[in-house]
N, C-alpha and C positions, 0 to 999 in steps of 0.2 A: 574384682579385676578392674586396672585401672583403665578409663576412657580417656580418649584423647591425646596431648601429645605429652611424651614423660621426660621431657625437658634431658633429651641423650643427646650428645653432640658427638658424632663418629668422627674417630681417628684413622683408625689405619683395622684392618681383617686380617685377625689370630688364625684362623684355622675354617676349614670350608668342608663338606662333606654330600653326599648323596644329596640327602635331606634339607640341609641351613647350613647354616656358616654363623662363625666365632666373630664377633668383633670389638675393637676395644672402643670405650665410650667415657666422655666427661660428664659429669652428671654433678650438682650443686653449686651453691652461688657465693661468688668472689674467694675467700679461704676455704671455702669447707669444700672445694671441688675435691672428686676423688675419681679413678680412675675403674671403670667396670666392664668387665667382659658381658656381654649382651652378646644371645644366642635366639637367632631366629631362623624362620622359614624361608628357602627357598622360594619365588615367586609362585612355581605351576604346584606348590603343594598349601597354600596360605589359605583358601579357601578349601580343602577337603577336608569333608565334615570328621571323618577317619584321621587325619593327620591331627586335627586341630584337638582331636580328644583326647589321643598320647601324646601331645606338645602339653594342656593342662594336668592331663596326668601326671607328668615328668614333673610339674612343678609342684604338683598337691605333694609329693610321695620322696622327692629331692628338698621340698621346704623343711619339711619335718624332721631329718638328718642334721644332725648337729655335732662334730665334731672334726677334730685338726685335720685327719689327715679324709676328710671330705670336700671337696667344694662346693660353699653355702651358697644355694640361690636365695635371693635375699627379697625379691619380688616378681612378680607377673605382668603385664601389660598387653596394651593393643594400641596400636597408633597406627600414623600413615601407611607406614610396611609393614604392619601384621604383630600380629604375634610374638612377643618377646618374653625373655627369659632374662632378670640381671641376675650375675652372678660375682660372686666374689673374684678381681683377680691377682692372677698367679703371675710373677714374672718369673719366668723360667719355660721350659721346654718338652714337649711330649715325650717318654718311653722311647719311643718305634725311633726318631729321631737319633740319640744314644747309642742303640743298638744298630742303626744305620754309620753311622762314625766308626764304631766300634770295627764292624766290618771294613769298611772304606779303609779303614789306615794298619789293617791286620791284626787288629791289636784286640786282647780281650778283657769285656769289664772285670775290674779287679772282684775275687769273691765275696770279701768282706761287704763292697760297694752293691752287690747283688742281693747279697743276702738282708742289708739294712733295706732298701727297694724294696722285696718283698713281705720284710715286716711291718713298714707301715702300711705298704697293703692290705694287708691281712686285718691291722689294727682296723681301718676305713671300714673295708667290709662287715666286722664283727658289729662296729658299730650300725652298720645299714641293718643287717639279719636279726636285731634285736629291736629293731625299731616298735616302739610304741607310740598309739596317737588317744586324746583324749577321750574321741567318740569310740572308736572300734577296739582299744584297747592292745593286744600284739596285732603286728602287721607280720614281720620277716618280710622284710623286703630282698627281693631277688634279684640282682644288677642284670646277667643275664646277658652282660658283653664288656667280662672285662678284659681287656688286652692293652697293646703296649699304648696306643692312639688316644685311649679314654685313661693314661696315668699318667701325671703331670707330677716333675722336677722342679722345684723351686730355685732357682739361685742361690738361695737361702739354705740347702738342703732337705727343706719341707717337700715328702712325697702328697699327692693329693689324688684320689680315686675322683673321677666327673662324670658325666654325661647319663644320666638315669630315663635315659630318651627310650630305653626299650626296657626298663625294669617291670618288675612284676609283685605285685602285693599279695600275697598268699588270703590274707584277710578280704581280699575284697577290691575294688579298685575296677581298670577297663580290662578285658579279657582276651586270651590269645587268639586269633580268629582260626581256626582249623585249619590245619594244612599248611601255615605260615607260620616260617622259621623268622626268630629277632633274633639280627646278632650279627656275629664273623665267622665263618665256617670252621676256618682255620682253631678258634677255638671255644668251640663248643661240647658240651660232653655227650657222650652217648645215649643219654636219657633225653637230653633235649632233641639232638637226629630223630629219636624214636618218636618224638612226638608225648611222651610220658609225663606225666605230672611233675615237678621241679619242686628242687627244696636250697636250701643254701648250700649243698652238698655240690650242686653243680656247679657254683660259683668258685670251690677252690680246685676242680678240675680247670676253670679257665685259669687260674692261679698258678697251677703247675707249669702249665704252656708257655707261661709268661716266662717262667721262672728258668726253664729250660732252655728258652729263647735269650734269656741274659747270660746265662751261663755257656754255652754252645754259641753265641755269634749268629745263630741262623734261627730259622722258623722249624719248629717240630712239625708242621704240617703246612705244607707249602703249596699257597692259593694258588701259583702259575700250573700247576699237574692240572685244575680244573678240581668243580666241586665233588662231581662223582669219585674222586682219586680220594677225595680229603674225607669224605663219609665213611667210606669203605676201610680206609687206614684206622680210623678212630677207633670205629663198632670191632674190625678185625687186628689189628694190629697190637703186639706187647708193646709196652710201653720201652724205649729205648733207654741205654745207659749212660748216663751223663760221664761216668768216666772214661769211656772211648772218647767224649770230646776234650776231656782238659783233664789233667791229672793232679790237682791240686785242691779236687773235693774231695771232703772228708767224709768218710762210711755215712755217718748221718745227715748227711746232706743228701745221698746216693738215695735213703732208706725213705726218708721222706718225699721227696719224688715219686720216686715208685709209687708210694701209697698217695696223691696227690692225682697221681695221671693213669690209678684204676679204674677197670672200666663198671666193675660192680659198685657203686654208691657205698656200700655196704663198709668197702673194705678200707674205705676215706677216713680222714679226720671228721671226727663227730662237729666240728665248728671254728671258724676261722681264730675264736682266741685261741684253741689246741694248738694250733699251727704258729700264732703270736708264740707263745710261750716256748717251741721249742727252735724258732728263728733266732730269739732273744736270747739263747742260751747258747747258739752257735753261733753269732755276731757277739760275746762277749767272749769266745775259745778265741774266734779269729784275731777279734784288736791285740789280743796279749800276744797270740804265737808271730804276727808280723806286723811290719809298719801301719800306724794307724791312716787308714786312707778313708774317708770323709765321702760322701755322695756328694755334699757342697763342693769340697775340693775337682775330684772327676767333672763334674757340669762345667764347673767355670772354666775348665781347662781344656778340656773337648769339645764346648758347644759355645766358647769365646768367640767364633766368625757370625755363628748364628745371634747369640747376643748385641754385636756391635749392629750387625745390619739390622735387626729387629728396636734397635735403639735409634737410628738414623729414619726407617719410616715413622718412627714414633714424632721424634723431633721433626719432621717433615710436615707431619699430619697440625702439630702442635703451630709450627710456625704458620700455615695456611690458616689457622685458625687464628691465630693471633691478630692474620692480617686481612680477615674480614672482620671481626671484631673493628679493627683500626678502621676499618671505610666505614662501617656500620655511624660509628664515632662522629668523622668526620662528616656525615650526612646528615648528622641528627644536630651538631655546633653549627652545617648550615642552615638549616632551615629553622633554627633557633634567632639564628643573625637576622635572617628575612624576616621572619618574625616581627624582629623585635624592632627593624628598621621600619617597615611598613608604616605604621602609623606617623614614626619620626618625619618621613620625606612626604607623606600626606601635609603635615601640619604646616611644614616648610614651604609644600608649596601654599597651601590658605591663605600663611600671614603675607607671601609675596602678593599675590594676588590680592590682599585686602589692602597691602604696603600701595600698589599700586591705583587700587582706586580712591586711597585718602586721597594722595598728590593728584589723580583726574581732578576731583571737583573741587583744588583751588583755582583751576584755572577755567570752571564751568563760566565764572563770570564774564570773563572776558572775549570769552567765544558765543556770548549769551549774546554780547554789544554788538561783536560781530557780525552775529546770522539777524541781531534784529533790524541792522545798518541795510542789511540785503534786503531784510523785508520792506522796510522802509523805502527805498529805492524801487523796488518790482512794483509799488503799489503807486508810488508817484509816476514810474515811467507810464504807467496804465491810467492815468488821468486824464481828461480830456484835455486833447490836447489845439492849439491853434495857431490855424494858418500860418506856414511862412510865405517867402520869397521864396520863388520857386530858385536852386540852383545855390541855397545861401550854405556858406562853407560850416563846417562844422570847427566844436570848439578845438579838436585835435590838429584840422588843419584850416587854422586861419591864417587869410594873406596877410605878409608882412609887411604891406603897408597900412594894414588897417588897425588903426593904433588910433583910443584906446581900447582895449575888451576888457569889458565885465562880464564876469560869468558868477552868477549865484550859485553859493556852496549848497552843496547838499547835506543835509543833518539826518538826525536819526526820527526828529520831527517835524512835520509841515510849518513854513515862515507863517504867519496869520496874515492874511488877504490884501489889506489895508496896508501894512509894513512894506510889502512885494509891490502894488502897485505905487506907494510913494518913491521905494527906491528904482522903479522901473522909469515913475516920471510921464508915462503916458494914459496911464488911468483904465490900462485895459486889465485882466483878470490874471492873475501868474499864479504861481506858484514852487514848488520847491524842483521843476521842472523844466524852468521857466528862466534863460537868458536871454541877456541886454546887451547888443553888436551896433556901437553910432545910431543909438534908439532903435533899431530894428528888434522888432520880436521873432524870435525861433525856435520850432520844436525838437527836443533833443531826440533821438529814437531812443528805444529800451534797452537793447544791447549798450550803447554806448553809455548811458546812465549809469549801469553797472560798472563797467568799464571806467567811469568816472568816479566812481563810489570807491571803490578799491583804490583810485589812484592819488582821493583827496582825505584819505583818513589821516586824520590826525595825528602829529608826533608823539603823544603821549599816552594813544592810545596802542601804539605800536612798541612805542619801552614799555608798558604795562602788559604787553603780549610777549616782549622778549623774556618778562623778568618769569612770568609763567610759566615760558618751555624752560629755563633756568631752573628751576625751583623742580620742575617735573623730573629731568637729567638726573637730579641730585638725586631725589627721591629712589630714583632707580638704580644706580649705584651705590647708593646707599644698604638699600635690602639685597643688593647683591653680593653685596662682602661681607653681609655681616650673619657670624656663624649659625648655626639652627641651638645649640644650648642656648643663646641669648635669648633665644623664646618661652622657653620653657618658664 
């Protein structure tokens, strides 16, 4: 059994019942998708250890059936919802369905179209009841609930016997638990009511029911009277005359019935090919004596509303799918992008960031001059300093009569001692701190030294600070237009 997920992608729900329900599924990759009906478990029955033994039973004992007018389960699984069943699908429409139209528009399946219905039935069956398996050798499998619900019309005209959800291996297999009828009331045979051993015998009394049920427009045993009405009619009742319903069956059609919906085993067809062979003989009387009418032709023509709207959730289901697929898509080309961009706008920003500290430290030197001009000045204004005249103007506000003033520039290095005192003229101690007012000596303060410092820098020293921030500007609009491939 498979574990985990079986890579099914649901469309649209064929068909629903007590038990599970039908749904269609896409299943393989890019071309080789193909379309499967997947049958699983209702919720409150997914876990019953009882359920879950006739759900793999159904699959051990329906795998092993191989033939047309069968539908092939093709695999088993288990996934998030339980339990599944792939089967082959059928596009076309159940029995009950047919005979529902049939009634609804007055009209009655044509007999030729019945009588082909029940040959491939029959065909399906023959091949279930013969069933052989390698290990156990004959099985006969017993379907055990054939009716109009579990026979599927092909569009195509292919009939298909399904659902072996309550079959029975005479060989061997899980067992009927006492007292518990499997099945439809409506058509079951009297051995199976009694609770009595089963053989294939039983299978073509549900055959008959069927068969009766196409032919007549209605139900030979009608669920709404309640089950007690439908037991008691079977076990006690003759079987009724299909020429009271329509008059256009032929004696052997009439004969076979009868023997078909007896209630003694005995009095049956010994095996569903008995009943092939003499279907095939009356579906070859009929095509001659009238218009040849086709089971394909009737379906398509009676269950054309059913096909179109079963075509429309299909395409419904198809298009939702196409268009999470497309998000799916579109999520995965973004985060591809992101990807692939991430490192790109990393790198972009580095080389700015490196773009911009090349061009800082051309211009380290210049601010190098600068902050050493400051130190220069913070360390002279902190010199000792000497005596003035109490009251003596500073160099920012000298009187304008006091003409001439000398004021010693300030450098980035102290004047040498000897040089300050000759141009001072008075032989006392100066320094780079150190102005000369009509020979008067005076102390600068510290603040103003600064203040001086900034205000006597040099013109060359300031084009050579312009050309810097210059060169810096460029630098920066330069790596700012210029594209990220150019890095690479």
């Amino acid at each position: 059994m498979l574990a985990g997920t079986a890579g099914l992608v649901p469309i649209c729900e064929l068909a629903s019942g007590g038990m599970g329900r039908v749904e269609l599924a896409l299943r393989g990759e890019a071309t080789f998708r193909r379309f499967y009906a997947v049958k699983r478990l209702h919720a409150p029955y997914r876990e019953d250890p009882r359920v879950r033994a006739m759900f793999l039973e159904e699959a051990r004992l329906a795998g092993l059936v191989s033939h047309p007018n069968v539908v092939s389960v093709l695999d088993v699984g288990e996934d998030s919802d339980g339990l599944f069943l792939l089967m082959e699908y059928l596009d076309g429409a159940p029995l009950s369905l047919l005979i529902r139209e049939s009634a609804r528009h007055g009209e009655l399946i044509p007999l030729s179209v019945c009588v082909e219905i029940a040959l491939q039935v029959s065909l399906g069956l023959h091949a279930a009841h013969e069933l052989r398996s390698p290990e156990q050798g004959e099985i006969c499998l017993v379907h055990r609930d054939v009716s109009p619900q579990n026979i599927l019309l092909g569009f195509d005209g292919v009939v298909k016997l399904t659902d072996f959800g309550v079959a029975k291996a005479l060989g061997g297999g899980v067992e009927t638990t006492a007292g518990l009828l499997k099945g439809k009331y409506g058509y079951m045979s009297p051995e199976q009511l009694r609770f009595e051993p089963l053989d294939r015998r039983s299978d073509l009394f549900s055959l008959g029911v069927v068969l009766y049920e196409m032919l007549a427009g209605r139900r030979l045993y009608d669920g709404r009277k309640g089950p007690e009405v439908i037991v008691r009619r079977i076990l006690d009742d003759a079987p009724p005359d299909i020429g009271d319903e329509r008059d256009d069956v032929p004696p052997e059609l009439c004969e076979l019935l009868f023997r078909l919906l007896a209630k003694n085993r005995e009095h049956r067809p010994a095996s569903a090919a008995d009943v092939a062979r003499e279907l095939q003989w009356m579906h070859s009387v009929l095509v001659l004596e009238e218009e040849a009418v086709s089971v394909e032709g009737v379906v398509n023509e009676w269950l054309s509303e059913y096909r179109d709207r079963r075509g429309r959730e299909i395409e419904q289901g198809l298009d939702a799918l196409r268009k999470h697929a497309a998000s799916k898509r579109r999520r995965k080309r973004a985060l591809i992008a992101a990807a692939c961009a991430t490192p790109l706008v990393g790198l972009g920003l580095g080389l700015l960031i490196f773009a911009g500290s090349s061009s800082g430290s051309g211009s380290g030197a210049g601010s190098s001059v600068g902050s050493a001009a400051s130190v220069a000045a913070a360390s002279n204004a902190n010199a000792t300093k000497v005596p003035a005249a109490p009251k003596a103007p500073t160099l920012s506000k000298a009187p304008a009569v006091a003409k001439p003033v000398v004021a010693a520039t300030r450098v980035a290095t102290p004047a040498p001692a000897a040089d300050a005192g000759a141009s001072s003229g008075s032989g006392a101690s100066s320094g780079s701190g150190v102005g000369v007012e009509l020979g008067a000596v005076r102390t600068i303060p510290a603040d103003a030294g600064r203040a001086t410092a900034r205000a006597t820098v040099s013109p060359s020293r300031k084009r050579r600070a312009r050309r810097v921030r210059r060169r810096k500007r460029k630098s920066r609009r330069a790596a700012s237009k210029m594209p990220l491939w150019r890095w690479k």
